[in-house]
LUMTORFI-805125 format. One record per residue (C-alpha): residue number from 1; residue in three letters; x, y, z. Coordinates in Angstrom, 1 decimal, decimal comma. Example, Ala and Ser with C-alpha at 12.3 -4.5 7.8 and 13.67 -1.06 7.14 Angstrom:
BEGIN
<k->1&r->ALA&east->12,3&north->-4,5&up->7,8>
<k->2&r->SER&east->13,7&north->-1,1&up->7,1>
***
This chain:
BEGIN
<k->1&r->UNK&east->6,7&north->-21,0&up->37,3>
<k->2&r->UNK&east->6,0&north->-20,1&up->33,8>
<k->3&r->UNK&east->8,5&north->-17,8&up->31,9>
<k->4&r->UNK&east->5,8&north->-14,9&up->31,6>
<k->5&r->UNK&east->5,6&north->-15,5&up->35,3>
<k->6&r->UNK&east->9,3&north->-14,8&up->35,9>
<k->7&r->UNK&east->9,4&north->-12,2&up->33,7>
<k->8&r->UNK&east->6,4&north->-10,4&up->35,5>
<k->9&r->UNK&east->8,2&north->-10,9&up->38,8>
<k->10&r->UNK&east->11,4&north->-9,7&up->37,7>
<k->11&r->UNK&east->10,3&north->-7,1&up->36,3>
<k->12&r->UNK&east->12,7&north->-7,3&up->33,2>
<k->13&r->UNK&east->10,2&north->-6,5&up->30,4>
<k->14&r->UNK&east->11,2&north->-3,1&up->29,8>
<k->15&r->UNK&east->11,2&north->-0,9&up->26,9>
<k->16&r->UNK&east->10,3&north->2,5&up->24,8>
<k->17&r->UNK&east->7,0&north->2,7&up->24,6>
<k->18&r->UNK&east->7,2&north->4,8&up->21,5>
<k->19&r->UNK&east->9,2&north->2,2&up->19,9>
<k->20&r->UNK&east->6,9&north->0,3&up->19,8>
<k->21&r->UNK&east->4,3&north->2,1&up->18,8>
<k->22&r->UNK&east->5,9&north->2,7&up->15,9>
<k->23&r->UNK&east->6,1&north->-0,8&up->15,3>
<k->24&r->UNK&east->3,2&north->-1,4&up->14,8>
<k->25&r->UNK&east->2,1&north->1,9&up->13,3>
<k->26&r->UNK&east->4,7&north->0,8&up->10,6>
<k->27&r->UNK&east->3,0&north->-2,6&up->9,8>
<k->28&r->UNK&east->0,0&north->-0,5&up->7,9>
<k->29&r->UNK&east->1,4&north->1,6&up->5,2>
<k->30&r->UNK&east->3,5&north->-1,6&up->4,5>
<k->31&r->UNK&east->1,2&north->-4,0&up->4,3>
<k->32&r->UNK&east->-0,7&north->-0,9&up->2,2>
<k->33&r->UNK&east->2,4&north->-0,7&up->0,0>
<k->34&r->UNK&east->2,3&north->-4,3&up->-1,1>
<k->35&r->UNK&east->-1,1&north->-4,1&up->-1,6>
<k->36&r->UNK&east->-1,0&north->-1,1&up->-3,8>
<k->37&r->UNK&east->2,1&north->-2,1&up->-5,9>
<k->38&r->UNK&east->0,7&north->-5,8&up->-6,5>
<k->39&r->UNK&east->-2,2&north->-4,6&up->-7,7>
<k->40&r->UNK&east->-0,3&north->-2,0&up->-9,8>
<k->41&r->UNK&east->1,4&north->-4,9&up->-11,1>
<k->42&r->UNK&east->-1,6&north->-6,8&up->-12,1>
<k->43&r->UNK&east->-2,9&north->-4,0&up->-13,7>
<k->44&r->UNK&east->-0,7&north->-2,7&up->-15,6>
<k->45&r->UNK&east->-0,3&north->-6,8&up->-16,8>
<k->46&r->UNK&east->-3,9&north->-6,4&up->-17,8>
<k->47&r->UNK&east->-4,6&north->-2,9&up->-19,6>
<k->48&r->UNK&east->-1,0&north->-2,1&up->-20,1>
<k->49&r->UNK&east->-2,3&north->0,6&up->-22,5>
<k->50&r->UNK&east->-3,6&north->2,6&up->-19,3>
<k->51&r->UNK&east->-0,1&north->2,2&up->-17,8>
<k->52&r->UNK&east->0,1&north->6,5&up->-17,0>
<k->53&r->UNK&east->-3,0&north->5,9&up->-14,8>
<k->54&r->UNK&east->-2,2&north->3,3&up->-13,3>
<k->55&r->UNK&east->1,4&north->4,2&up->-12,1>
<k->56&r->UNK&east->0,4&north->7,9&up->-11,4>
<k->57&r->UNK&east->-2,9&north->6,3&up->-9,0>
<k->58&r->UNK&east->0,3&north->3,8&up->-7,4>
<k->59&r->UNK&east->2,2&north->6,5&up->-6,5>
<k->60&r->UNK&east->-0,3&north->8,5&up->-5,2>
<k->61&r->UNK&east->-1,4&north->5,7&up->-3,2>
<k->62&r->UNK&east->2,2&north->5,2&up->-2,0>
<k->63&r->UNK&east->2,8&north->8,8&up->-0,7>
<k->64&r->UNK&east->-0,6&north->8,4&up->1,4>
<k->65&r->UNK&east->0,7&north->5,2&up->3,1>
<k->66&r->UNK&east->4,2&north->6,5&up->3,9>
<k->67&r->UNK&east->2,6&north->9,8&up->5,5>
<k->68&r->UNK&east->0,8&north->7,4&up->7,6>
<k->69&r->UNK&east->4,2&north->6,2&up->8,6>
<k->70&r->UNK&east->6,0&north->9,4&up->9,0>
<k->71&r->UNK&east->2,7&north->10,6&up->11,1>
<k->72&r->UNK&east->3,0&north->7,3&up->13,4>
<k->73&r->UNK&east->7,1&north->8,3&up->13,8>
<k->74&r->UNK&east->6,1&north->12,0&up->14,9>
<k->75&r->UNK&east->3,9&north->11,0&up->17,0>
<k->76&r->UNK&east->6,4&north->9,1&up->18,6>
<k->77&r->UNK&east->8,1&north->12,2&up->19,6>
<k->78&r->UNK&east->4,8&north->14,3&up->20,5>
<k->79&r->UNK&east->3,6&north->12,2&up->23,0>
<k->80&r->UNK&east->6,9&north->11,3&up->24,4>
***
């Protein structure tokens, strides 16, 4: 008997489903977050003479990916 198997048949595998929906709703605005500061950073290492541009387009970027994340924690409570 496998261990998925036992698992299945004890029926131990239990858990908040909005917990982990969250989970993974969190694992886009971070990955987004690396993305958009990396690419800040290279940037800003090539045209540092745009630097106000580019940190006021990285910030914006940032507040979009962490609403994603506060929407996929809220919606953890909605549909509770």
């Amino acid at each position: 008997m496998s261990v998925l198997q036992t698992l299945a048949a004890e029926n131990t595998v239990s858990g908040n489903v909005s917990a982990i929906g969250y989970g993974l709703a969190a694992i886009g605005p971070g990955v987004g977050v690396g993305i958009i500061f990396g690419n800040g950073t290279q940037a800003l290492a090539r045209q540092p003479e745009a630097a106000g541009l580019i940190r006021t387009n990285q910030i914006m970027g940032f507040a979009f990916c962490e609403a994603l994340a506060l929407i996929g924690i809220v919606m953890g409570f909605v549909y509770k």
